[in-house]
FIFI-896912 format. One record per atom (N, C-alpha, C): residue in three letters; x, y, z. Coordinates in steps of 0.1 Angstrom, whole numbers, plus 5000, padded with zeros to 4 digits. Layout:
<kolros>
ALAXYZ ...
</kolros>
This chain:
<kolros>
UNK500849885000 UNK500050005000 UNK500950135000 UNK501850155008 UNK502850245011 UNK504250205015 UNK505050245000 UNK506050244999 UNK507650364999 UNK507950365011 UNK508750465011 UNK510250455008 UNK510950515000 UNK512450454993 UNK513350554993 UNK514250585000 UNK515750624999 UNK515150784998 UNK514250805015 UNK513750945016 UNK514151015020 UNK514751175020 UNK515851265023 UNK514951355024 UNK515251455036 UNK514351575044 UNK515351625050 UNK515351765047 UNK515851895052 UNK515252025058 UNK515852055072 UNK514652125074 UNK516152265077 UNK516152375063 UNK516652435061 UNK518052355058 UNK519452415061 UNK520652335063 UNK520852185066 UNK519952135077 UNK520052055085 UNK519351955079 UNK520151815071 UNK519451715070 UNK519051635084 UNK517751585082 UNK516951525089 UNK516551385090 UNK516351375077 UNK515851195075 UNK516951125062 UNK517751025063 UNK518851005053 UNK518750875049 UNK517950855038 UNK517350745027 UNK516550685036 UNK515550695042 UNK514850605046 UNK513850535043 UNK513850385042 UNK513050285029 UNK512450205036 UNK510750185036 UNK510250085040 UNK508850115036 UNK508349995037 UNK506849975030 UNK506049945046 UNK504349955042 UNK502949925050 UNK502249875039 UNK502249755044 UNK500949665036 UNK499649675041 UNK498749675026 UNK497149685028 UNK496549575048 UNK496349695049 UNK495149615066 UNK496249575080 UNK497549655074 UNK498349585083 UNK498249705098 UNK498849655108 UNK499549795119 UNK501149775116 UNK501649865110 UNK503049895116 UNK503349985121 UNK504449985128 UNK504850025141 UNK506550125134 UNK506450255136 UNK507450315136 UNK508550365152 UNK509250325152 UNK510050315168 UNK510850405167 UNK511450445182 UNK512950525179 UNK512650585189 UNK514150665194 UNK513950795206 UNK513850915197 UNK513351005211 UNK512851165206 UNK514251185193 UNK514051255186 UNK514651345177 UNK515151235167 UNK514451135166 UNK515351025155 UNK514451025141 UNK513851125135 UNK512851165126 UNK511751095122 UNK511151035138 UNK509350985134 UNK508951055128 UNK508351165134 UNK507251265130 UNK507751325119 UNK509051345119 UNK509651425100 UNK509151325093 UNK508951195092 UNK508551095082 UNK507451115082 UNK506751135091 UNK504751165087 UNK504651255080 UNK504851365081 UNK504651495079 UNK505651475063 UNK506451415062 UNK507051405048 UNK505651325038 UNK505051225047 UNK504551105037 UNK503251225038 UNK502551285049 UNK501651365041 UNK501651505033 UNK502851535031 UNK503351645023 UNK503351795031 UNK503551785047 UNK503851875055 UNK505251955055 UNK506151885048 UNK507451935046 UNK507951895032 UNK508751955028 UNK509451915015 UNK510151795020 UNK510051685004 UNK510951605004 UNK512351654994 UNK513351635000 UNK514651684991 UNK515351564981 UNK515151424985 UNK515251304980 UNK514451154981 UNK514451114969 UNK513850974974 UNK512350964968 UNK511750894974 UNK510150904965 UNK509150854977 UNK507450834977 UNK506950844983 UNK506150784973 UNK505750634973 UNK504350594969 UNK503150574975 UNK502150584969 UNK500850544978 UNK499950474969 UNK499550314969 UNK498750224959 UNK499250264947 UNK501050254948 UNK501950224935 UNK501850344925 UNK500950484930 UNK501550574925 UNK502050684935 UNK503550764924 UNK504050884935 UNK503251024941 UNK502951004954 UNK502751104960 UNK503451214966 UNK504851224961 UNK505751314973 UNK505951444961 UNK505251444952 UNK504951594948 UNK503551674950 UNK502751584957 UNK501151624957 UNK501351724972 UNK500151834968 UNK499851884981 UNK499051824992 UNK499551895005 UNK498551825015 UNK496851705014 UNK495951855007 UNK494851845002 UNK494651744995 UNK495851694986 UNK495351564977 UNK495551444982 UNK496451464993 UNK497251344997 UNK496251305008 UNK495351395017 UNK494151345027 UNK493151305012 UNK492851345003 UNK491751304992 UNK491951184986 UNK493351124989 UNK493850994982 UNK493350884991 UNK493550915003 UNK493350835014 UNK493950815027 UNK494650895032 UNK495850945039 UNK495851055049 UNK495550975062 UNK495351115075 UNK496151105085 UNK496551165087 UNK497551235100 UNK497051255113 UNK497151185121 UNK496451255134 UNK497751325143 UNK497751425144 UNK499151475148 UNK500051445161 UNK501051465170 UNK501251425180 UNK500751575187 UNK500351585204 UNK499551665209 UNK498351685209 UNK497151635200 UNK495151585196 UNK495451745186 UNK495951835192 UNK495651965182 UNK493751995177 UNK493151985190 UNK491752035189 UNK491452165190 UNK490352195186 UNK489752325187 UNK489352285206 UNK489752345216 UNK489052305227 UNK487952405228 UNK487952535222 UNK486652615223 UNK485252555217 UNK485252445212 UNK484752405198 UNK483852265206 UNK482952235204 UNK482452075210 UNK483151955200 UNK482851815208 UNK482851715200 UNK482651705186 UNK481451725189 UNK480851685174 UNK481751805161 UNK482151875168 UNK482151995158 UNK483452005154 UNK484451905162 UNK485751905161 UNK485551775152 UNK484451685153 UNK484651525145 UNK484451625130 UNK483351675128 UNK483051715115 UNK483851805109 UNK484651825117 UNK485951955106 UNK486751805101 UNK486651695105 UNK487451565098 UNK487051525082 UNK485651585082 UNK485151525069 UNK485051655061 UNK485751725057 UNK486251865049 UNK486351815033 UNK486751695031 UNK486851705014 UNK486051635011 UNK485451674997 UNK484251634994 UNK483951514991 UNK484651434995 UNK484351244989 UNK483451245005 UNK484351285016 UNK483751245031 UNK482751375036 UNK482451485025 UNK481151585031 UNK479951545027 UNK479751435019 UNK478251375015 UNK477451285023 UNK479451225030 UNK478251055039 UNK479151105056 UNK478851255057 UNK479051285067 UNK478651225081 UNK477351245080 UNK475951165088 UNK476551015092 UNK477150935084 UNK476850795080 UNK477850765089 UNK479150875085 UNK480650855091 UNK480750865105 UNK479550995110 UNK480050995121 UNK479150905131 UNK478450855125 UNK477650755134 UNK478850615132 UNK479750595124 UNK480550465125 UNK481450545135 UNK481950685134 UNK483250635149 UNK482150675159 UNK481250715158 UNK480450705175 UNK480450565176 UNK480150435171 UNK480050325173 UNK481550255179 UNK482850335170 UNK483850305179 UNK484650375191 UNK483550465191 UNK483850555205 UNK483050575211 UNK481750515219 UNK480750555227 UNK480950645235 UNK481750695237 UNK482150805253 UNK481450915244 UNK482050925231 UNK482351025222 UNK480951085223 UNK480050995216 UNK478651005212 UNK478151095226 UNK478250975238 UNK477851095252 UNK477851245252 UNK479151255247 UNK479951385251 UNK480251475240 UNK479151425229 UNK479151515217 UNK478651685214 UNK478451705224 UNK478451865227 UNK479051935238 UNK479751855240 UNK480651895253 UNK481851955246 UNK482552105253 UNK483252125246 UNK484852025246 UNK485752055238 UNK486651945238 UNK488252005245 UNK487852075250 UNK488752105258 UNK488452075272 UNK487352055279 UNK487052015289 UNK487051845293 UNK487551785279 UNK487951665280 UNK489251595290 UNK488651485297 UNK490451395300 UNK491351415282 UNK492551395290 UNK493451335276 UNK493351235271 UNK492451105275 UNK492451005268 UNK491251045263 UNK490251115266 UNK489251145254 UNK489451255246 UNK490351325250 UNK490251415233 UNK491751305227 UNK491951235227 UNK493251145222 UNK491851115210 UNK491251025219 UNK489850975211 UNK489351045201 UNK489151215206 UNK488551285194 UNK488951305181 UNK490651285188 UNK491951325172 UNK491651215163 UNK491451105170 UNK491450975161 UNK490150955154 UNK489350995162 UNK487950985153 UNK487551085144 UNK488551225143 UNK488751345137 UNK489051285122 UNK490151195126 UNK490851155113 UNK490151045108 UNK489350985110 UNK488350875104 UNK487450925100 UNK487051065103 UNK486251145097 UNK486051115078 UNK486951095074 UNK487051115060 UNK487550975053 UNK487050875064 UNK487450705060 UNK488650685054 UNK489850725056 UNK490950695056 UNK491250555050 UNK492250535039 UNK492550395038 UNK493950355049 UNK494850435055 UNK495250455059 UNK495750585071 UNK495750555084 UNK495750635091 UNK496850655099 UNK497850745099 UNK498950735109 UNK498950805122 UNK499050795129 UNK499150815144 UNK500150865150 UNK500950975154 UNK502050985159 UNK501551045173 UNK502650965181 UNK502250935196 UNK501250965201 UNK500350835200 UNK498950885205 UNK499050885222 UNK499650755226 UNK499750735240 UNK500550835248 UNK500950945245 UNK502051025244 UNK501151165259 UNK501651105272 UNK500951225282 UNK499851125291 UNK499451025284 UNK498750945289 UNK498950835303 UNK497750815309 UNK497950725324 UNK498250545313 UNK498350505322 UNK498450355317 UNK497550255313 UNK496350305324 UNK495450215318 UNK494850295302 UNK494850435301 UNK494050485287 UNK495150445275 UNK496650415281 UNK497450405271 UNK496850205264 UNK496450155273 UNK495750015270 UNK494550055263 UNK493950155263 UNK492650135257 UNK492850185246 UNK493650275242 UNK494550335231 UNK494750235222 UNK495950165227 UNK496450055222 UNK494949935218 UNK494149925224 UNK493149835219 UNK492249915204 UNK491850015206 UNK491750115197 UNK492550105183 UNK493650095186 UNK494550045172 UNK494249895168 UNK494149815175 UNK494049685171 UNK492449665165 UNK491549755174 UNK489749725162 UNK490149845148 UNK490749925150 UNK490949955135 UNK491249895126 UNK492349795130 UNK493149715118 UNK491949625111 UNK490949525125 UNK489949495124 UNK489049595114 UNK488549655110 UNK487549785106 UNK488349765092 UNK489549745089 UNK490049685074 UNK490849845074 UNK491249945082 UNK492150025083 UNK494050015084 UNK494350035075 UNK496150005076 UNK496150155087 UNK497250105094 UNK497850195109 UNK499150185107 UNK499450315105 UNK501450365106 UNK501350435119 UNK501550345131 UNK502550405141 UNK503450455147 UNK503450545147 UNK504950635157 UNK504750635168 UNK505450585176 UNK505150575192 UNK506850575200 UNK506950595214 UNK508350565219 UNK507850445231 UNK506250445228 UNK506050335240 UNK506850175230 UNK507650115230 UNK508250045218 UNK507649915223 UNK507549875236 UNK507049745241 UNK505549705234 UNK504749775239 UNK503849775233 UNK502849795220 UNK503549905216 UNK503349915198 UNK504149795192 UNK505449715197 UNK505849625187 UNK504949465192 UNK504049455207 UNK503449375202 UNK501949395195 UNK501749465190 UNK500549485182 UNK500449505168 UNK502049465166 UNK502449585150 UNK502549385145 UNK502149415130 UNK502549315119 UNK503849355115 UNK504549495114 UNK505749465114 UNK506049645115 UNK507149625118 UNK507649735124 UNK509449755122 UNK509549905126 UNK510849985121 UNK511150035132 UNK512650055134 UNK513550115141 UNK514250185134 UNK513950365139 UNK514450415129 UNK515850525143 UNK516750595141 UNK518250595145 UNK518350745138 UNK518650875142 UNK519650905134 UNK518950965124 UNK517350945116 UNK517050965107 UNK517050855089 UNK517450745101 UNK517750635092 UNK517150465097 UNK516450395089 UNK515850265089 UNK517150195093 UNK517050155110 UNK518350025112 UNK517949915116 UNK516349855113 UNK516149765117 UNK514849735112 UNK514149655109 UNK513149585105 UNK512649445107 UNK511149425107 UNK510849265109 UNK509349315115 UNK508849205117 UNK507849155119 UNK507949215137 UNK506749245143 UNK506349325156 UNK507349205169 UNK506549085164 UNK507549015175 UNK508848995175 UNK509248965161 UNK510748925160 UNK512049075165 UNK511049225164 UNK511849295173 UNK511849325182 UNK511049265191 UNK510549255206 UNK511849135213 UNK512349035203 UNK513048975205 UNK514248995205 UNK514949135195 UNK516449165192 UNK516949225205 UNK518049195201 UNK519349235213 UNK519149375213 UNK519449395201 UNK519649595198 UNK518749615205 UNK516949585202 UNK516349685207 UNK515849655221 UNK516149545229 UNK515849505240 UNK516549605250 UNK518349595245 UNK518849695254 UNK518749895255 UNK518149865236 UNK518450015235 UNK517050115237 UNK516149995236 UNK514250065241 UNK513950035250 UNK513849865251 UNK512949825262 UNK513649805274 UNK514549805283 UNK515249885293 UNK516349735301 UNK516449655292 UNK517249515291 UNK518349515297 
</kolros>
């Protein structure tokens, strides 16, 4: 579904990300890893066209996207939920779900849409005129995610959702990603929780530096030396 190859980002002077290549297959969760400043979120913001790419290519269903603007690249199929929820908190529920369905494939079956993530967010539905700032953090987490389903996504990336969260919301979070995949949604994860995103990931990256140093399937990195001592606290 999404193929990324020998991707180069500069932000001014300062290279950022240096050839980084890896694919997300149709319905899968993968799992992007790494400590702070190792270019997760420069890779999102690259693959949804938030920053220039300086090298490399960016496919999406085998054709290139890394010249398209923002606007086409959410119309292709492709949502960002950002790190932080980045809601309107003056603004209610409902009003923050329906700024999700902005381009016109998802403003017709508006109605339809937001009754499927009310179905995967019941709190939501409750608390749908409540404003969203007067939310816990695990429910405006909720709102960002159902923000971005707003426009049925074929793919949805997530950068650190569990990110400020208590432990048990980081579990319901984490379960949240696994009925998507269910719901037939491919999930690109960025997370530093690494324990947990790699057991839920079909396959997953270690990225270093601005660079892919590792790959495989969610368990078999759960099992490496490298990342046992260098994430999970071994």
């Amino acid at each position: 579904m999404l193929e990324v190859k020998d991707l180069t980002v500069h932000y001014g002077d300062v290279q950022v990300l240096w050839g980084a290549s890896f694919t997300v297959g149709q319905g899968e969760v993968a799992a992007l890893v790494g400590a702070n400043g190792a270019g997760k979120t420069t890779t999102l913001r690259a693959i949804s066209r938030l920053v220039p790419v300086t090298g490399g290519e960016i496919r999406f269903q085998g054709e290139p996207i890394h010249h398209l603007p923002p606007h086409r690249v959410v119309e292709l199929g492709i949502v960002q939920v950002p790190e932080g929820r980045r809601l309107f908190p003056m603004m209610t529920v409902k009003e923050n779900l329906l700024l999700g369905s902005h381009i016109p494939s998802a403003r017709a079956h508006r109605a339809r849409n937001l009754e499927w993530v009310y179905s995967l967010f019941p709190k939501l539905k409750e608390r749908e005129n409540q404003l969203a700032g007067t939310l816990s953090g695990g429910e405006q987490q909720m709102v960002a995610i159902a923000r971005g389903l707003m426009s049925r996504p074929q793919l949805l990336m997530l950068d650190e959702p569990s990110l400020g969260l208590a432990p048990i919301v980081v579990r319901e979070i984490f379960a949240i990603v696994q009925r998507l995949r269910q719901e037939g949604i491919t999930v690109l994860l960025v997370e530093q929780n690494t324990a947990q995103s790699l057991a839920i990931a079909d396959r997953a990256f270690v990225m270093e530096n601005g660079r892919i140093v590792l790959s495989g399937t969610g368990r078999e990195l759960l099992e490496n030396e490298h990342v046992k001592r260098a994430y999970l606290g071994a």
